[in-house]
N, CA, C and O atoms as a MOPAC input file, in Angstrom:
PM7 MOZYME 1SCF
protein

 N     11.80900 1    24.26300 1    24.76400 1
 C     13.12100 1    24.66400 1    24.29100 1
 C     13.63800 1    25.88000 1    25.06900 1
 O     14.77400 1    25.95000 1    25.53800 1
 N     12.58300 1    26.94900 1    25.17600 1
 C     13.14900 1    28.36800 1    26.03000 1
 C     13.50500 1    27.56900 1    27.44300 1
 O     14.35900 1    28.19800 1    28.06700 1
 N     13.02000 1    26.17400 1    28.21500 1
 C     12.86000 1    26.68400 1    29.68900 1
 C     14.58100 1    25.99900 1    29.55300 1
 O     15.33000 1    26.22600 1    30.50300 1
 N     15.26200 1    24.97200 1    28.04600 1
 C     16.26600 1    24.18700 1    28.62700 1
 C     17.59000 1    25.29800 1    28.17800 1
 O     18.70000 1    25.15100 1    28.69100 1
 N     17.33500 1    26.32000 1    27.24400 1
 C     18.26400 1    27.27300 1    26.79700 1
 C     18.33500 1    28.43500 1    27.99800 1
 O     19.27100 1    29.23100 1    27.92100 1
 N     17.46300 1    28.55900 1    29.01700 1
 C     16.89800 1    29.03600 1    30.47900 1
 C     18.12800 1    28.36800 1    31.27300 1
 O     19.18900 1    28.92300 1    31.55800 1
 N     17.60200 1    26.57700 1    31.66600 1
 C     18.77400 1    26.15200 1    32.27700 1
 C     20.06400 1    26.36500 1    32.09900 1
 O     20.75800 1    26.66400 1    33.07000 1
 N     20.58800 1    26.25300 1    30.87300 1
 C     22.14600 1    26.53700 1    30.05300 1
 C     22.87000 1    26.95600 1    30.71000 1
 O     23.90400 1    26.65000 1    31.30500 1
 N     21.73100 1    28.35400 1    30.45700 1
 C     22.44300 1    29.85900 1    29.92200 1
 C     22.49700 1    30.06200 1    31.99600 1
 O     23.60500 1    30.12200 1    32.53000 1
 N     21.42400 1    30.12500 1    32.71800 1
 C     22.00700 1    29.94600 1    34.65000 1
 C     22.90500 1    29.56700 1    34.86100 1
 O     23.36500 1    28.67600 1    34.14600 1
 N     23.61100 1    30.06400 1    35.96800 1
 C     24.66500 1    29.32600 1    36.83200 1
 C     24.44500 1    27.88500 1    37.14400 1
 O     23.50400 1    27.38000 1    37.75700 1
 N     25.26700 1    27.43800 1    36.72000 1
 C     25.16000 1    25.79300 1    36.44900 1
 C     25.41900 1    24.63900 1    38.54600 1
 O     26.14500 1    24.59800 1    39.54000 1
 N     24.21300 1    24.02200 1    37.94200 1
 C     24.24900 1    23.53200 1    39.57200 1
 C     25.24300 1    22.31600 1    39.08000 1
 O     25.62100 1    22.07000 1    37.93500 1
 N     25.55300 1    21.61800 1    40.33500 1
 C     26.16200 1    20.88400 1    40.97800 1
 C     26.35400 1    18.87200 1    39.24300 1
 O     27.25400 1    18.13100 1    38.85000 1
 N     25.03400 1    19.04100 1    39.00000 1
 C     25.20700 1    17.65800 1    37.89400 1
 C     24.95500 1    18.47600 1    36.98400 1
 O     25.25200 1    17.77500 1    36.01600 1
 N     24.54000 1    19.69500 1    36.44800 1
 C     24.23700 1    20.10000 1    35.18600 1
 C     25.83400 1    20.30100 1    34.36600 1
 O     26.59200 1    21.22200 1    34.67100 1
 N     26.06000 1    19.58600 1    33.62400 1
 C     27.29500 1    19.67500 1    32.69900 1
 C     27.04100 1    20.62300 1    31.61800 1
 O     28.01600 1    21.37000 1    31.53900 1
 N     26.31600 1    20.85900 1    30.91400 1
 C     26.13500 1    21.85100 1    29.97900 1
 C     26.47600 1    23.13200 1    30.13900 1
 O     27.36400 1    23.87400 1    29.72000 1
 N     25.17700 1    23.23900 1    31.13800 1
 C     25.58400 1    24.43200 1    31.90200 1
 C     26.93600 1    25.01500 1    32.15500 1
 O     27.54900 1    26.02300 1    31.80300 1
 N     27.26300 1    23.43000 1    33.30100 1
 C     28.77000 1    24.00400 1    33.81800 1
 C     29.72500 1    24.52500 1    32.60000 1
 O     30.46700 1    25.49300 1    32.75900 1
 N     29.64400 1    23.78500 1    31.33800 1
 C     30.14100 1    24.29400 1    29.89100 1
 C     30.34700 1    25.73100 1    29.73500 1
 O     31.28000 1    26.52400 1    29.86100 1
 N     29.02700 1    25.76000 1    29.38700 1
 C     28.21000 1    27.19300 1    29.08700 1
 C     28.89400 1    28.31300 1    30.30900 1
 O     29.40900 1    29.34100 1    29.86900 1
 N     28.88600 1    28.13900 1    31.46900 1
 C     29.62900 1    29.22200 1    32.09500 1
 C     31.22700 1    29.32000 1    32.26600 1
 O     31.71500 1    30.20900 1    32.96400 1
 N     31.91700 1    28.49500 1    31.68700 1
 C     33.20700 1    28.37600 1    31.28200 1
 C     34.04000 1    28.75800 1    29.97400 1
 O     35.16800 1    29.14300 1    29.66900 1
 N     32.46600 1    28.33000 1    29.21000 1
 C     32.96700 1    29.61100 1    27.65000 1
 C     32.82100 1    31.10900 1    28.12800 1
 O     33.51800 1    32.08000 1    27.83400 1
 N     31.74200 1    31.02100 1    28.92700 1
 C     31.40400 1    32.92900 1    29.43300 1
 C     32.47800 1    33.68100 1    29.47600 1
 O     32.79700 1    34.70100 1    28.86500 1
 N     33.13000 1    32.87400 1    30.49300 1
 C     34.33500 1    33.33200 1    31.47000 1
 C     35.35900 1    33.28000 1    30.49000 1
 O     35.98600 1    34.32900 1    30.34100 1
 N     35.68600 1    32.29000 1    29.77200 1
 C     36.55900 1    32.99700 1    28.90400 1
 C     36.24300 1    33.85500 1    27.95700 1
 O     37.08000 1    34.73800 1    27.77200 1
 N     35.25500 1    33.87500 1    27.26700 1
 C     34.76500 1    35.05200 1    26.24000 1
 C     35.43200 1    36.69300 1    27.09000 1
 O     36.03200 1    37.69200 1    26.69200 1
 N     34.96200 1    36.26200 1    28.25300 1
 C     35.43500 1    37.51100 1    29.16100 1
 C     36.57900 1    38.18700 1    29.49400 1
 O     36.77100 1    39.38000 1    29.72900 1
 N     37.54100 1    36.93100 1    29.47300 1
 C     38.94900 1    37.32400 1    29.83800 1
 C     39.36500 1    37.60100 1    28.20600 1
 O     39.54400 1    38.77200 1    27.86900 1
 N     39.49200 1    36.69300 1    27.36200 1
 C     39.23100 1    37.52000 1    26.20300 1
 C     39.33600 1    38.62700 1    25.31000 1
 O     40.12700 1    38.99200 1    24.44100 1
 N     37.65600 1    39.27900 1    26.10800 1
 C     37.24600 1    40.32900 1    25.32500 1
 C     38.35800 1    41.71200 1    26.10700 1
 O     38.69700 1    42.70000 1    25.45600 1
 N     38.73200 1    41.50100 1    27.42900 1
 C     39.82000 1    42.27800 1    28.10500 1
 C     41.04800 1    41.99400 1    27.44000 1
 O     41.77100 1    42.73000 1    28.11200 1
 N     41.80500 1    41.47100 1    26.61800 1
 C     42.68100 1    41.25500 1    26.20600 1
 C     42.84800 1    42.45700 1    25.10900 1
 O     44.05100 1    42.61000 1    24.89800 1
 N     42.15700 1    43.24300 1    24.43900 1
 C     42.45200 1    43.83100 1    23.36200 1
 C     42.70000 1    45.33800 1    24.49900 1
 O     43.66900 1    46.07800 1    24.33100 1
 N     41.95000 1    45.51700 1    25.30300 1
 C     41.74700 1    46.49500 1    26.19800 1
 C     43.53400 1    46.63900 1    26.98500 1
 O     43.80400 1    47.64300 1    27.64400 1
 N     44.41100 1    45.69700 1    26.81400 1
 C     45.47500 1    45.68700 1    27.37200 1
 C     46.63600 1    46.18700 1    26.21400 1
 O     47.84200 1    46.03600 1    26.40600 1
 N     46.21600 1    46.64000 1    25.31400 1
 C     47.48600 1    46.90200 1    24.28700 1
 C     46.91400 1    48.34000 1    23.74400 1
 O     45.82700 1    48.19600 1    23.18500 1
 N     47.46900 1    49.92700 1    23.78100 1
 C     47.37200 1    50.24800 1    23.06900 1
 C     47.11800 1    50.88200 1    22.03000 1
 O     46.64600 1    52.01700 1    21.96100 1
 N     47.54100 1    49.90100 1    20.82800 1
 C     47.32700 1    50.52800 1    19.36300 1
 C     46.61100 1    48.74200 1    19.06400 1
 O     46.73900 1    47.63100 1    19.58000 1
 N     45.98300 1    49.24900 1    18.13200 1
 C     44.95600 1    47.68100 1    17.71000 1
 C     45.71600 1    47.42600 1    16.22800 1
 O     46.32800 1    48.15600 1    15.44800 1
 N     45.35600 1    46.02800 1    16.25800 1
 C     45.65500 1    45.73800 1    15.09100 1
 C     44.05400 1    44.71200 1    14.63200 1
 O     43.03800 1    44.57300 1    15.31300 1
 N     44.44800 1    44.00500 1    12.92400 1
 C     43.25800 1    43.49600 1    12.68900 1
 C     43.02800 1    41.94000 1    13.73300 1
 O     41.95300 1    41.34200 1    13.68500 1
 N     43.86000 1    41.58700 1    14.37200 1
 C     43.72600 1    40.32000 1    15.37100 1
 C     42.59800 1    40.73300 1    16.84700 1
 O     41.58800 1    40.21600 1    17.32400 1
 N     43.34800 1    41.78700 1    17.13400 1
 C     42.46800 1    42.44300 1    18.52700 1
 C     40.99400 1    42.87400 1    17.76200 1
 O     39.94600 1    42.63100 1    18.35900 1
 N     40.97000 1    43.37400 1    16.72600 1
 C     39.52100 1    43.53900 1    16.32900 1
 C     38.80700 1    42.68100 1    15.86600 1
 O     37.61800 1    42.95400 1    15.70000 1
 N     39.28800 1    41.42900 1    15.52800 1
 C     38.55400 1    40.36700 1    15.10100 1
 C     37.91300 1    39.49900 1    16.47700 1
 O     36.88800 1    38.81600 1    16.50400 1
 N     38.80900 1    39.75500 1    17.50400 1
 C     38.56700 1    38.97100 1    18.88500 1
 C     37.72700 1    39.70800 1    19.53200 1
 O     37.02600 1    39.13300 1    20.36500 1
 N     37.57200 1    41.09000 1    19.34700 1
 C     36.61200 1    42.35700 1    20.00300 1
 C     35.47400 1    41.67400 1    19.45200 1
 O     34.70600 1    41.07300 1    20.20200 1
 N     35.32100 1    41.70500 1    18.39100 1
 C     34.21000 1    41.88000 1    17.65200 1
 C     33.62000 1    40.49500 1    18.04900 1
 O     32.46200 1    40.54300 1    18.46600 1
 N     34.11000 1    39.47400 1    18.00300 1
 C     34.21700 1    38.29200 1    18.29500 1
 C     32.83900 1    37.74700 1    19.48800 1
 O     31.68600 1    37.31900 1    19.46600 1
 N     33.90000 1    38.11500 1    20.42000 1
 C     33.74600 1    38.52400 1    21.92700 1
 C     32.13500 1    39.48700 1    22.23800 1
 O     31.03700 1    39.32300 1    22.76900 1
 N     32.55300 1    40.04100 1    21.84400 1
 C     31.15000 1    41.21500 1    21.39700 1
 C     29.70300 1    40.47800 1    20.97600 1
 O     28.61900 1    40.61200 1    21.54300 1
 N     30.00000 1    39.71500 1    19.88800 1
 C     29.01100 1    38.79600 1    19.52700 1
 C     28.54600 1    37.78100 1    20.28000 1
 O     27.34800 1    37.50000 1    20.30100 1
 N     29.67600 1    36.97300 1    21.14400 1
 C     28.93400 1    36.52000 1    21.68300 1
 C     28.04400 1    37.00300 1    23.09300 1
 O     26.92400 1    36.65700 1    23.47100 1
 N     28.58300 1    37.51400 1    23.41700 1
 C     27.50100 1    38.88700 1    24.69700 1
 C     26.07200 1    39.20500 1    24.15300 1
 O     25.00200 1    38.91600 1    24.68700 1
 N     26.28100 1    39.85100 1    22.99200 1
 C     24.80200 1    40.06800 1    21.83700 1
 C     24.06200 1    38.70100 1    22.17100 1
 O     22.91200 1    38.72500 1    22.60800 1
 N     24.64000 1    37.68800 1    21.99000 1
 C     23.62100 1    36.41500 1    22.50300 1
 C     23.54800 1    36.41600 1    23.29900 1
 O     22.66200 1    37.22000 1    23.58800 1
 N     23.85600 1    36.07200 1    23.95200 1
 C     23.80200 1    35.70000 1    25.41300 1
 C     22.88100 1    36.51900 1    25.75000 1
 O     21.80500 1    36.10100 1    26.17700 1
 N     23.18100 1    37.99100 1    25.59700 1
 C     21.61000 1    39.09800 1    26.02300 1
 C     20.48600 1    38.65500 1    25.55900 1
 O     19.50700 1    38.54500 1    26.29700 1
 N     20.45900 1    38.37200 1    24.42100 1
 C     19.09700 1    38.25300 1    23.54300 1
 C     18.83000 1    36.67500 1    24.36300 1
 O     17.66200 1    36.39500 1    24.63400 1
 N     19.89900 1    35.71300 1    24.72500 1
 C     18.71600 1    34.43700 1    25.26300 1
 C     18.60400 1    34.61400 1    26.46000 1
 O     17.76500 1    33.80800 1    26.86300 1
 N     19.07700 1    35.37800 1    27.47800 1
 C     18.74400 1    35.92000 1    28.89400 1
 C     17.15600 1    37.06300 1    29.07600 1
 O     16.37400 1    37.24100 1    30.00900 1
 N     17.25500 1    37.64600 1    27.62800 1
 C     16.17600 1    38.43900 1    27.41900 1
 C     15.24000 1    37.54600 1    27.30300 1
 O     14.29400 1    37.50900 1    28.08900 1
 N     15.38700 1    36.67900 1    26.26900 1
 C     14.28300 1    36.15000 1    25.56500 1
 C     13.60600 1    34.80100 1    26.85000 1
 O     12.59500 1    34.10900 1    26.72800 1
 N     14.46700 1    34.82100 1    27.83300 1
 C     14.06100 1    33.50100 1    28.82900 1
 C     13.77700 1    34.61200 1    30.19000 1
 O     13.76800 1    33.98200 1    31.24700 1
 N     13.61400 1    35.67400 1    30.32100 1
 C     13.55500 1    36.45800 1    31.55900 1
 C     12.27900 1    35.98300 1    32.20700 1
 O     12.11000 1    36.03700 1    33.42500 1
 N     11.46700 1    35.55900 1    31.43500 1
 C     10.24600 1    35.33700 1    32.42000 1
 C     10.45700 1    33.91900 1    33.16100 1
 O      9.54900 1    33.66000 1    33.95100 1
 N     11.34200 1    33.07900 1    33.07500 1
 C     11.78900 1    32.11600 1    33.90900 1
 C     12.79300 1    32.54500 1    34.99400 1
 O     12.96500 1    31.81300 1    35.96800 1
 N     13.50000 1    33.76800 1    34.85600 1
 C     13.84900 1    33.81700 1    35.92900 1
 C     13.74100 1    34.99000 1    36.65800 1
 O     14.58700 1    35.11300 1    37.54400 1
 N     12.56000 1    36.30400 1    36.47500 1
 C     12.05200 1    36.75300 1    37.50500 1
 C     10.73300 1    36.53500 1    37.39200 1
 O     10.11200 1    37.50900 1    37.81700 1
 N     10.01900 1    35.64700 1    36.98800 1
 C      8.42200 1    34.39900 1    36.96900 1
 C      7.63800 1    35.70900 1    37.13100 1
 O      6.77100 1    35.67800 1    38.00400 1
 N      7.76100 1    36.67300 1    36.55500 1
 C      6.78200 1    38.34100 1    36.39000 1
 C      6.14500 1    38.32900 1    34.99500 1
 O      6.09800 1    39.36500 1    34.33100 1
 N      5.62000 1    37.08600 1    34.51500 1
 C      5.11100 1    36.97300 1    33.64200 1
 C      5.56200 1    37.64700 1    31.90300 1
 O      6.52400 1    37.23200 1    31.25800 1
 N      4.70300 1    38.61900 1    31.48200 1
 C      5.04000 1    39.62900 1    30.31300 1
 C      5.99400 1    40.75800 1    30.92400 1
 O      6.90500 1    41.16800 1    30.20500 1
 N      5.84400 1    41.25300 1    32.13700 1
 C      6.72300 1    42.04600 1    32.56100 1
 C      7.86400 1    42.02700 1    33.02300 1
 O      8.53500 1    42.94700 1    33.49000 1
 N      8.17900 1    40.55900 1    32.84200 1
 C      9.62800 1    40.10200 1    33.11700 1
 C     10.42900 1    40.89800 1    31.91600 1
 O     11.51500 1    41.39400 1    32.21400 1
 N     10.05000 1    41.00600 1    30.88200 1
 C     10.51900 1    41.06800 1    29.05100 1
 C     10.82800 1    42.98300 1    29.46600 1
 O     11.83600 1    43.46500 1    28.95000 1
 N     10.13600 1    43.72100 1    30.16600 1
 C     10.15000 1    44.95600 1    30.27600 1
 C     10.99600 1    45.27800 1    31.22800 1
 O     11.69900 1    46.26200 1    30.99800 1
 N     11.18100 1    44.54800 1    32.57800 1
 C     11.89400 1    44.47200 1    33.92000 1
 C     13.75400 1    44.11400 1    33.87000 1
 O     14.68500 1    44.54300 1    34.55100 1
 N     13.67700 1    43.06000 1    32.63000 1
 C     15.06700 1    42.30500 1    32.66700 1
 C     16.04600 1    43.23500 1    32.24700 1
 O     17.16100 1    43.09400 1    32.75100 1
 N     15.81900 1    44.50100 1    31.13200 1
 C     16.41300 1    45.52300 1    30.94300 1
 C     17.00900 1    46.41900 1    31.87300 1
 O     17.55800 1    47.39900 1    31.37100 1
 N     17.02900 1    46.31800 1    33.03500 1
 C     16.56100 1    47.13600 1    34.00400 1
 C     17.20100 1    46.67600 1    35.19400 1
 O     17.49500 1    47.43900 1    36.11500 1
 N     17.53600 1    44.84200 1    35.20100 1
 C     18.05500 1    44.52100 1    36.55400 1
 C     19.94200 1    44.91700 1    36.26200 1
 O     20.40200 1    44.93900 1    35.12100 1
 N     20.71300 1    45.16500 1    37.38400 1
 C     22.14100 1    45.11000 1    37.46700 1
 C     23.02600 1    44.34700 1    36.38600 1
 O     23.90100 1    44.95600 1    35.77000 1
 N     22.80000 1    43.13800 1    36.19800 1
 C     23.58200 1    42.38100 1    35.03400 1
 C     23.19000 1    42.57600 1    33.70100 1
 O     24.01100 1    42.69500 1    32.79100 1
 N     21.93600 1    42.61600 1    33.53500 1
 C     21.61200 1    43.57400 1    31.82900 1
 C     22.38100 1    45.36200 1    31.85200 1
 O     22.94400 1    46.02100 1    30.97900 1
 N     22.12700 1    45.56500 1    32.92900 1
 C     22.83300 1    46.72800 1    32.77000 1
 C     23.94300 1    46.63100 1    32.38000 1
 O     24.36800 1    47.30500 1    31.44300 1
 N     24.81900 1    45.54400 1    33.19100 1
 C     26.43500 1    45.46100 1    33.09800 1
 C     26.37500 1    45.44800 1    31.63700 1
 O     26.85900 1    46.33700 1    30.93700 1
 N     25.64600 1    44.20600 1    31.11000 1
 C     25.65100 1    43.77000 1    30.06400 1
 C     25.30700 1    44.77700 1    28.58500 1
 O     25.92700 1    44.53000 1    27.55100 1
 N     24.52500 1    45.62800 1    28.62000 1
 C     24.46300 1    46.37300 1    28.10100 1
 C     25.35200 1    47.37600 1    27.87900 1
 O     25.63900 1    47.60700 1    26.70500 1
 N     25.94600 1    48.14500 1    28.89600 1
 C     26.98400 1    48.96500 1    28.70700 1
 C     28.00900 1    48.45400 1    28.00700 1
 O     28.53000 1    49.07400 1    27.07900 1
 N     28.39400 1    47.25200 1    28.39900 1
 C     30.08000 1    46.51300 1    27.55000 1
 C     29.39300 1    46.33000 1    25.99100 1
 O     30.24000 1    46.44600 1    25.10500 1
 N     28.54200 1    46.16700 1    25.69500 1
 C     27.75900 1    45.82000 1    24.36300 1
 C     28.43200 1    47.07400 1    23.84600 1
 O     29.46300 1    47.42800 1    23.27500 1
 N     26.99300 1    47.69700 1    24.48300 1
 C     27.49600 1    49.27000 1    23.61500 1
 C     28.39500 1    50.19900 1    23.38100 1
 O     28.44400 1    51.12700 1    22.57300 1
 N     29.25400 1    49.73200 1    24.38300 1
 C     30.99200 1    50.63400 1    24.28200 1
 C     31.43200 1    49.84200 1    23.64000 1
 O     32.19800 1    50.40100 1    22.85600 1
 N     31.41400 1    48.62700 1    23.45300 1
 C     32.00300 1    48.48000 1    21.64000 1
 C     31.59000 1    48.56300 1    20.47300 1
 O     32.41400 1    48.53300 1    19.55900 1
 N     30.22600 1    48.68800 1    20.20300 1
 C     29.83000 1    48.92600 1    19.08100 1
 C     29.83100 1    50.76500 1    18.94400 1
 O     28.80600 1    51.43200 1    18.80500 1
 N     30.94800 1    51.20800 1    19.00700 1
 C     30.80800 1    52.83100 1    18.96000 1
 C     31.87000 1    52.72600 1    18.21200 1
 O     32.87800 1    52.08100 1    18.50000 1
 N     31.63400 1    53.50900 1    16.98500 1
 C     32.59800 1    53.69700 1    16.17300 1
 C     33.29500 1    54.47000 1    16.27200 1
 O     33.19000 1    55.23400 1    15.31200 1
 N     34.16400 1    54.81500 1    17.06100 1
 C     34.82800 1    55.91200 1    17.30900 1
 C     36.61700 1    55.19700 1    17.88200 1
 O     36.99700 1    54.23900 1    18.55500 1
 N     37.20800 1    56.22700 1    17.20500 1
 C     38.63500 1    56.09200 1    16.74100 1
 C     38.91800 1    56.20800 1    17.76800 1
 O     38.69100 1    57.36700 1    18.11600 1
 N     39.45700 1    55.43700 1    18.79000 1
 C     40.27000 1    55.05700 1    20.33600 1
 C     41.55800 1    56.29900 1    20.75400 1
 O     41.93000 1    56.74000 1    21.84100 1
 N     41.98000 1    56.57800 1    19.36600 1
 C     43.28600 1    57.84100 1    18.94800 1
 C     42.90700 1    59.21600 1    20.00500 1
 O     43.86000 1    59.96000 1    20.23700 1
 N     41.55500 1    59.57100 1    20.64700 1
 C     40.88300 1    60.37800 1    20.67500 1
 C     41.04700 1    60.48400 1    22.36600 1
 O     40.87900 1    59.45000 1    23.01300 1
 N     41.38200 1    61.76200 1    23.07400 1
 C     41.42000 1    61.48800 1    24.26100 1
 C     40.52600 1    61.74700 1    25.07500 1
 O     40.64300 1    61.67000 1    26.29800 1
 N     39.44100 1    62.11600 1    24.39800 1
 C     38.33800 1    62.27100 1    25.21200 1
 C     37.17100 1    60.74200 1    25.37000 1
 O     36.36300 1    60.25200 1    26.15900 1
 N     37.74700 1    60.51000 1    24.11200 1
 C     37.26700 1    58.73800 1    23.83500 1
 C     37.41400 1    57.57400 1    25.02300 1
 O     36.75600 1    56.57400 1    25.31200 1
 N     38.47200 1    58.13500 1    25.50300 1
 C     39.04800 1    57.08200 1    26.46000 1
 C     38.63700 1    56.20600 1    27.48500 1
 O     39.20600 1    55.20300 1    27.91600 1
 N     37.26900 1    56.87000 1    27.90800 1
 C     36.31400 1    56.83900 1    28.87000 1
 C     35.65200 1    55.30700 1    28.20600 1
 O     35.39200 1    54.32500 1    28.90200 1
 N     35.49200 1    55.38000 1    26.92700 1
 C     35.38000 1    54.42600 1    26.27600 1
 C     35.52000 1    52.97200 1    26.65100 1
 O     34.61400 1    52.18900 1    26.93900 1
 N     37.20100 1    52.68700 1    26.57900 1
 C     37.66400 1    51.84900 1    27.45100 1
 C     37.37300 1    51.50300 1    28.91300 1
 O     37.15400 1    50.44500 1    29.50400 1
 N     37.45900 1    52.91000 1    29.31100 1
 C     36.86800 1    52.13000 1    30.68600 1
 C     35.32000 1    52.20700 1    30.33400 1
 O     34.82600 1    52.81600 1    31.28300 1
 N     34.77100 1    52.03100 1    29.84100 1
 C     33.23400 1    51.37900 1    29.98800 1
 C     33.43500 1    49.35900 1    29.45000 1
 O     32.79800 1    48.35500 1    29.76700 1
 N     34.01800 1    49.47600 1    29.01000 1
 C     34.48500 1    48.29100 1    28.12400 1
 C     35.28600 1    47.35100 1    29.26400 1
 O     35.03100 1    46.16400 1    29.46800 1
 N     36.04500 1    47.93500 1    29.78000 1
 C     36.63800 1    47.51600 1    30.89500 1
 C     36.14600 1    46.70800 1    32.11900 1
 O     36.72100 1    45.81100 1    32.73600 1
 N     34.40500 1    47.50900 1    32.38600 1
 C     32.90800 1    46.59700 1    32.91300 1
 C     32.78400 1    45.53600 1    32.43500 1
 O     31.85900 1    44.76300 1    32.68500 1
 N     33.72100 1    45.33300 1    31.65400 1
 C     33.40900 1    43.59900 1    31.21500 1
 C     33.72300 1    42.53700 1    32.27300 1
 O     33.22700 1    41.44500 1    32.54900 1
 N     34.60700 1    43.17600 1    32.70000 1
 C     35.16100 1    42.04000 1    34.26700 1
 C     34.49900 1    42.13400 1    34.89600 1
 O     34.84600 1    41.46000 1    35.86600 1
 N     32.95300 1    42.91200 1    35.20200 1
 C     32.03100 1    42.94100 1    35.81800 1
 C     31.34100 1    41.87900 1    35.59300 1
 O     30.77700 1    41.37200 1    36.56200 1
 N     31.21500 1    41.33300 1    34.43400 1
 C     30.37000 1    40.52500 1    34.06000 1
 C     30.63400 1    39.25500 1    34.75600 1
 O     29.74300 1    38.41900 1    34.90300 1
 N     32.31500 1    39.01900 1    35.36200 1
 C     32.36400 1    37.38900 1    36.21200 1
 C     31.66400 1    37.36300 1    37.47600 1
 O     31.55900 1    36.27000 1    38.03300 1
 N     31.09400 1    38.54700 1    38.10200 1
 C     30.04300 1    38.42900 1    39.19900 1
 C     29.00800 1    37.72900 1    38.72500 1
 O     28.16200 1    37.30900 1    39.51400 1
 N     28.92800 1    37.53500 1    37.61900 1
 C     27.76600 1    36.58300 1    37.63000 1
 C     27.64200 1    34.88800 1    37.68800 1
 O     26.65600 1    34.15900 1    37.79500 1
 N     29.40400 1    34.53500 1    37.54300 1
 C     29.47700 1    33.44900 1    38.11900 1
 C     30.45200 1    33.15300 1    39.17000 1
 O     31.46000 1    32.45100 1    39.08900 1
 N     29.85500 1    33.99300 1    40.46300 1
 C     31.45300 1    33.76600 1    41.36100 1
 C     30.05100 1    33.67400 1    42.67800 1
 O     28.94500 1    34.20700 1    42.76100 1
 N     30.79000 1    32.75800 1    43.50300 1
 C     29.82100 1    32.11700 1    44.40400 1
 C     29.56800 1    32.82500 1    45.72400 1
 O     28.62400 1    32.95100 1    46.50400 1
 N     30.96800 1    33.27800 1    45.62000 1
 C     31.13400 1    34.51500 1    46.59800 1
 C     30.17800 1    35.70400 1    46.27300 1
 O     29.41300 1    35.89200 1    47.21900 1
 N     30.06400 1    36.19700 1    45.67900 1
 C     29.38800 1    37.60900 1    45.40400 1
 C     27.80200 1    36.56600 1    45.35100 1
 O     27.53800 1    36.66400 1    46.54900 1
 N     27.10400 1    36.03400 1    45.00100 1
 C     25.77800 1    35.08900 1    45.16900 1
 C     25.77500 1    34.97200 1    46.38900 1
 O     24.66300 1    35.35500 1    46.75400 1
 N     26.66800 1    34.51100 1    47.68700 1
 C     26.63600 1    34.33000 1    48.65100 1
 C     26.41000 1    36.11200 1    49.83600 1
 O     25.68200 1    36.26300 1    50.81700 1
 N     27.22500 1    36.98000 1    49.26500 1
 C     27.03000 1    38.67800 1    49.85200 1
 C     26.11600 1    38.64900 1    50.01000 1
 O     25.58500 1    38.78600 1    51.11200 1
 N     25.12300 1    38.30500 1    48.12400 1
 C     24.01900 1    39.66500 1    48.22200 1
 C     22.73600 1    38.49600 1    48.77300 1
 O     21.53800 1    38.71500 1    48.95600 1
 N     23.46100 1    37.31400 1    48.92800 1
 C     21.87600 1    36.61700 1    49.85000 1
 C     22.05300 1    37.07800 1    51.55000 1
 O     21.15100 1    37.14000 1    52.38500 1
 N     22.88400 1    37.24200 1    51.65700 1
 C     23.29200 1    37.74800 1    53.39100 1
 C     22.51600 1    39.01400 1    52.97700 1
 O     21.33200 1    38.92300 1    53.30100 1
 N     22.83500 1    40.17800 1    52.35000 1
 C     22.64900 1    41.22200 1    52.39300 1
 C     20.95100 1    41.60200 1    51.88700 1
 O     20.36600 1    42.65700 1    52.13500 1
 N     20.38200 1    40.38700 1    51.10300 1
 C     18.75400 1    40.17400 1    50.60800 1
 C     18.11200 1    39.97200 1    52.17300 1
 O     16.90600 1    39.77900 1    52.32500 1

């Protein structure tokens, strides 16, 4: 079950349909979760879609976590390592700049947003171009 929620949740090859699914909800969850980030003053619609949005990232971490040893094959230390690579990072930061309870009204807060804003970071993980850089550059 972990190695086919493994396949899914990867950049989807060429016949995998699920997959290809699965990275098309991403991408919109993504554009999305930037949508509240474009207005503002919030109302209860933008926070229901934040929060939304938010949740699904929380998964997505936890089954990227929970399958890491399939995709850096480092055994138990994959589970310690995956925290640690560039896209958990991304991923982590947009997590946690929204779960901060703190009143947006605030101008020192603001910084906030732009951490939240790293969410458009997150489509490097399915753009073929940027896969293609960092193998030139590997």
């Amino acid at each position: 079950m972990r190695r086919q929620i493994y396949d899914m949740i990867e950049k989807a090859e060429a016949d995998d349909r699920l997959s290809a699914l699965y990275d098309r909800f991403m991408i919109v969850c993504i554009f999305l979760s930037l949508v509240p980030l474009c207005f503002k003053e919030t109302n209860t619609i933008l926070k229901v879609l934040d929060y939304a949005t938010v949740t699904v990232f929380i998964l997505d971490y936890g089954l990227r976590w929970w399958t890491a040893d399939f995709k850096l094959r480092e055994g138990k230390n994959s589970f310690v390592k995956y925290p640690l690579t560039p896209f958990a990072i991304i991923d982590l930061v947009t997590i946690l700049s929204s779960l901060t309870p703190l009143n947006s009204g605030f101008r020192v807060f603001r910084v906030i947003r732009l951490q939240k804003s790293l969410r458009a970071l997150k489509l490097l993980r399915y753009s073929k171009g940027f896969h293609l850089m960092v193998r030139v550059f590997h």
